[in-house]
Phi, psi and omega in degrees: 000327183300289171327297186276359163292326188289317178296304184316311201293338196273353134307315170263000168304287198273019150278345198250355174277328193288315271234260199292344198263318195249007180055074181234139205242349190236056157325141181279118165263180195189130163342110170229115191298145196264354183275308176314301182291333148277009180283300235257311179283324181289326164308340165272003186244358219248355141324283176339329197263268188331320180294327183275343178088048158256137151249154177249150164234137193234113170237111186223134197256137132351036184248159170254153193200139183293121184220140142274111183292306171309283207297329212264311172323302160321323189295273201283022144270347150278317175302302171315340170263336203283335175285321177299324163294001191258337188257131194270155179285128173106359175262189178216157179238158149206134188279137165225126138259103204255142136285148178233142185337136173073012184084172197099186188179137189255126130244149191245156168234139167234161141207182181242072190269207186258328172112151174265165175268157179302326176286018177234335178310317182320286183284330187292018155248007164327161145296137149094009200237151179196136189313296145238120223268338154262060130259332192256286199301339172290316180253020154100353185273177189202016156081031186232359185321295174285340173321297201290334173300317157321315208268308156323308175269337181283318226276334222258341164093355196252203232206108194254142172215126172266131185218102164239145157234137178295136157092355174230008190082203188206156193233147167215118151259105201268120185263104171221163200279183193229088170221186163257025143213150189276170175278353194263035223024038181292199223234171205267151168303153201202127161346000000 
């Protein structure tokens, strides 16, 4: 398990330098039972959650769906830690994945967490900006998560959309179509 975290990580650092450094778009994509892989991603995170007095929960409707599997695992592995920071022990995150009518496929991360205030929804996917910045600097963060989960889901042809209300948490949701190539000029289907 080690061995193979390792190869991944050390694979997508350098999608994610081609990503942000060289703006590059045409990730090769590729068929993904979408339950297994979230099954799978919400399970690396969910010691860290538990440990924290968090529960997680993973519900994924069954579909394949065109992915860079490395880049989209990064997305919803950031969303998935930015709900553990936001959320108190005895609260909860849940992963969901749907297909949707006419093709495509959603995943959601929710939690009940402290929530953003609205005059903040705007901007909190900026690079470097963060709602509270010594609190987020206290748990490791450096304001660049959703910068980058954006940047993913555009590689990905889809639509990152945020809804929170403080003090009841935030649900983010990511939309992208179910094809072998994206509107954003991503990349071609791979077996």
């Amino acid at each position: 398990y080690i061995f193979r975290e390792g190869r991944r990580l050390e694979a997508l650092s350098g999608k994610l330098m081609e990503l942000i450094v060289l703006d590059r778009r045409d990730f090769p994509l590729r068929f993904t039972a979408m339950r297994a892989f979230l099954e799978r991603t919400g399970n690396a995170l969910r010691p860290a959650l538990e440990g924290a007095g968090i529960r997680l929960e993973v519900d994924a409707e069954e579909a394949p769906a065109f992915l860079e599997p490395d880049l989209m695992e990064t997305a919803c592995l950031n969303l998935l830690d930015n709900a553990r920071k936001a959320t108190p022990p005895g609260g909860s995150v849940t992963l969901t994945g749907r297909a949707v009518e006419g093709g495509g496929y959603l995943i959601q991360v929710s939690d009940t967490g402290r929530g953003i205030p609205a005059e903040e929804l705007g901007r909190i996917a900026e690079p470097f900006y963060m709602v509270d910045k010594s609190r987020s600097r206290a748990q490791g963060g450096a304001g660049l998560g959703l910068a980058l989960c954006r940047e993913i889901v555009s590689v990905h042809g889809g639509a990152m959309e945020l809804d929170s209300s403080p003090g009841e948490g935030t649900l983010v949701t990511l939309r992208f179509p179910l094809s072998q190539s994206t509107e954003g000029g991503g990349g071609h289907a791979e077996p």
